[in-house]
N, C-alpha and C positions, 0 to 999 in steps of 0.2 A: 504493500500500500504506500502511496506515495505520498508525502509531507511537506509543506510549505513552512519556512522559516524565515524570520525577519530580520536581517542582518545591514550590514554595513557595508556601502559602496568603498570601493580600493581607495585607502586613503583616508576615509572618514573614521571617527571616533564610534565604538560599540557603543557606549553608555549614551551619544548622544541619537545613534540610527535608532536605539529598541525603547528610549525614555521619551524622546521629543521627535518620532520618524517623520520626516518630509524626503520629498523626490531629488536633493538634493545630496542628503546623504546618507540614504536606506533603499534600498530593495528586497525585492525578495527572491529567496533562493528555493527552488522546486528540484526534490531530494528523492532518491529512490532506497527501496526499503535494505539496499546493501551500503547505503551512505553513496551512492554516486550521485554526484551533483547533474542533472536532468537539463536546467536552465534558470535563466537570473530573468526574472521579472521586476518593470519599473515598479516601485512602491507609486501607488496614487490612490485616492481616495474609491475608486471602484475596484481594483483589484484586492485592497485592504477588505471588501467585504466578500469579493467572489473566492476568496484565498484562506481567508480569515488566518495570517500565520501566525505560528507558535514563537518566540523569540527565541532564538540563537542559542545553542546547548551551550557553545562556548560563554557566552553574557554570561550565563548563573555559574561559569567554573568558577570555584572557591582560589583565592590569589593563596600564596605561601611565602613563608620565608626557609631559608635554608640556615640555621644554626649548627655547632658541633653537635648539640642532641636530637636533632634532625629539622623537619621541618615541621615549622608552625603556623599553624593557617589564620591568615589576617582576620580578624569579624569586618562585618562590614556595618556601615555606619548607616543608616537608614535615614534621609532627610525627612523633618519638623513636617513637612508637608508631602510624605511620602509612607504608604503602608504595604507591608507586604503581600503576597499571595498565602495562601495555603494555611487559613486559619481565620476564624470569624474575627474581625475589624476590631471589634469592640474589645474583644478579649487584648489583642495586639493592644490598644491605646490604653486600656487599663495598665499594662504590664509595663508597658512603657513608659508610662505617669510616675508610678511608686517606684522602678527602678531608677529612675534620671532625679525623683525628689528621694531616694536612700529613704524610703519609707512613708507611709501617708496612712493618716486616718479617713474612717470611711467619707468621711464629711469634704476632706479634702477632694476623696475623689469625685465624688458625686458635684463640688463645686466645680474641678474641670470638666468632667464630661457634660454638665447642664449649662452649667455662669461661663465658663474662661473660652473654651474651644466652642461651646455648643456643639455637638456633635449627634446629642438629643437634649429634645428640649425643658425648660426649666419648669415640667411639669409634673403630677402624679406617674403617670406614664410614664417618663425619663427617667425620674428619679425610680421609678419601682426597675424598668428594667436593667439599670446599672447595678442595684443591690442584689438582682440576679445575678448578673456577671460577676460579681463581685463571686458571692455564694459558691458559683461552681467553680471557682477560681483556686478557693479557698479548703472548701469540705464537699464540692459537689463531684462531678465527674469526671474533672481538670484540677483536682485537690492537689497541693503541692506547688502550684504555679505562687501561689501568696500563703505566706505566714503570717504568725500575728507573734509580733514582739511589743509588750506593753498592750500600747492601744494601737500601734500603729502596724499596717501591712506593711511587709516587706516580699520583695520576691524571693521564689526558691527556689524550683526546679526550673530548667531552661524551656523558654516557650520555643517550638522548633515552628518555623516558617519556612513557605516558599521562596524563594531570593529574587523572583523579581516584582519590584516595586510599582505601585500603580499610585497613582494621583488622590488626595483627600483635599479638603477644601474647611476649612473652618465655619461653621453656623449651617453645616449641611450633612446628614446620616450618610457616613461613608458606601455605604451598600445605593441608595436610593441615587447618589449623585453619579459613581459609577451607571448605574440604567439608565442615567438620562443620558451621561455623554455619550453612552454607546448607540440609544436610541438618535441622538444628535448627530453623530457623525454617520450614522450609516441614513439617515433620512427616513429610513421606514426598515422597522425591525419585525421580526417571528416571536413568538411566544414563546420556540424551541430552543430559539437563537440566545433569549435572555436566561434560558436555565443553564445553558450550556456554558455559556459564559460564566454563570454565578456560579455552577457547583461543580463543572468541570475545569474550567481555565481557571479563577481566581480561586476557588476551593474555599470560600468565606462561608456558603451556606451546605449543608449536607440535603435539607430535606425540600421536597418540591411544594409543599403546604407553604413553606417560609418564604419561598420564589414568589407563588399564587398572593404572598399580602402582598406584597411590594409594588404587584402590578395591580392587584385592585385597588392601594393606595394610590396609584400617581394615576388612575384613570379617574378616581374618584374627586383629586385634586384637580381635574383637569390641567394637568402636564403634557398629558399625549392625548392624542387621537386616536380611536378606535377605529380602523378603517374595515376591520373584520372581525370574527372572533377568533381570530391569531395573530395579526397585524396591526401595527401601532405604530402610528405616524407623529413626529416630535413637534412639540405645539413653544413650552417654556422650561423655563428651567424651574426649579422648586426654591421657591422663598427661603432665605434665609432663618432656621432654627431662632427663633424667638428666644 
């Protein structure tokens, strides 16, 4: 089976072909199932959907260093405005909260996720479902990710993530803002196209019920357009989190 990959024209920077791709310096590379390179297609905004590529095996190889006790693999630093693949959002920004402030009480965090980032909003709602995340974080079925020293969480066990990075935006539910730009840039999206994206490429949702709000959320908000009962054409973006 043959695979589309989105990589970097001769010359250009990887991190900037697979983070920020334009036709300038990204294409994409159509691969056969023994790794033989097939052909290079221009990266443009309709083969981006007729393609839909995977980004570059090499982008997510882990860098090293070489010491006398062998080699040591770099972490990678993940920008303020950037979250990983391969693990729900929320979880990621909690972890990421208490580990950058060396510990936080609940209060603290429920104040960034609702007050500082918005990320969900400063309501019953928001506030309940961060004390969930908290919860499975903590003693639930991700126990081990946060401890409690004193009053305050601390991180424990390493949260493992996908490595490559996609886009979040402050005063906006990283899940919801990802469907719309996807819905945005492709012009008119599948209802197949948005699961696949969410629970097979980003790996942020496992179940297809949690897909199903999301989109009965932004049609309900009038975000998109229903053009069919699997199609969905982009109308606005989503209001910034109150």
């Amino acid at each position: 089976m043959r695979k589309f990959f989105l990589t970097a024209r001769p010359g250009c920077d990887m991190y900037s072909a697979i983070e920020n791709p334009d036709y300038s310096h990204s294409e994409i590379l159509e691969v056969d199932t023994d790794g033989t390179i097939l052909g290079h297609i221009p990266f443009m905004p309709d083969t981006e959907f007729m393609y839909d590529p995977e980004p570059d095996p090499s982008y997510s190889k882990p860098q090293v260093v070489v010491t006398a006790e062998g080699e040591i693999e770099i972490p990678t630093l993940v920008p303020e405005n950037k979250i990983a693949t391969g693990e729900n959002p929320f979880i990621q920004l909690i972890y990421r909260f208490v580990k950058k402030s060396d510990g936080a009480t609940e209060e603290d965090i429920l104040r960034h996720m609702t007050m500082e980032k918005k990320y969900l909003p400063n309501d019953e709602t928001g506030i309940k479902r961060t004390r969930a995340y908290i919860k499975v974080m903590y003693k639930g079925s991700m126990s081990g990710l946060l401890l409690m020293q004193g009053e305050n969480y601390v991180v424990g066990l390493k949260l493992r993530t996908g490595r490559h990075l996609v886009a979040i935006h402050s005063g906006y539910d990283p899940i919801e803002y990802q469907i719309m730009r996807h819905i945005e840039n492709k012009g008119l999206s599948s209802r197949d196209e948005i699961h696949r994206m969410l629970i097979d490429r980003l790996k942020w949702i496992k179940k297809g019920s949690t897909v199903e709000h999301y989109i009965d959320k932004i049609i309900k908000d009038k975000l998109v357009k229903k053009v069919s009962e699997n199609w969905f054409e982009f109308k606005n973006m989503p209001e910034l989190i109150k």
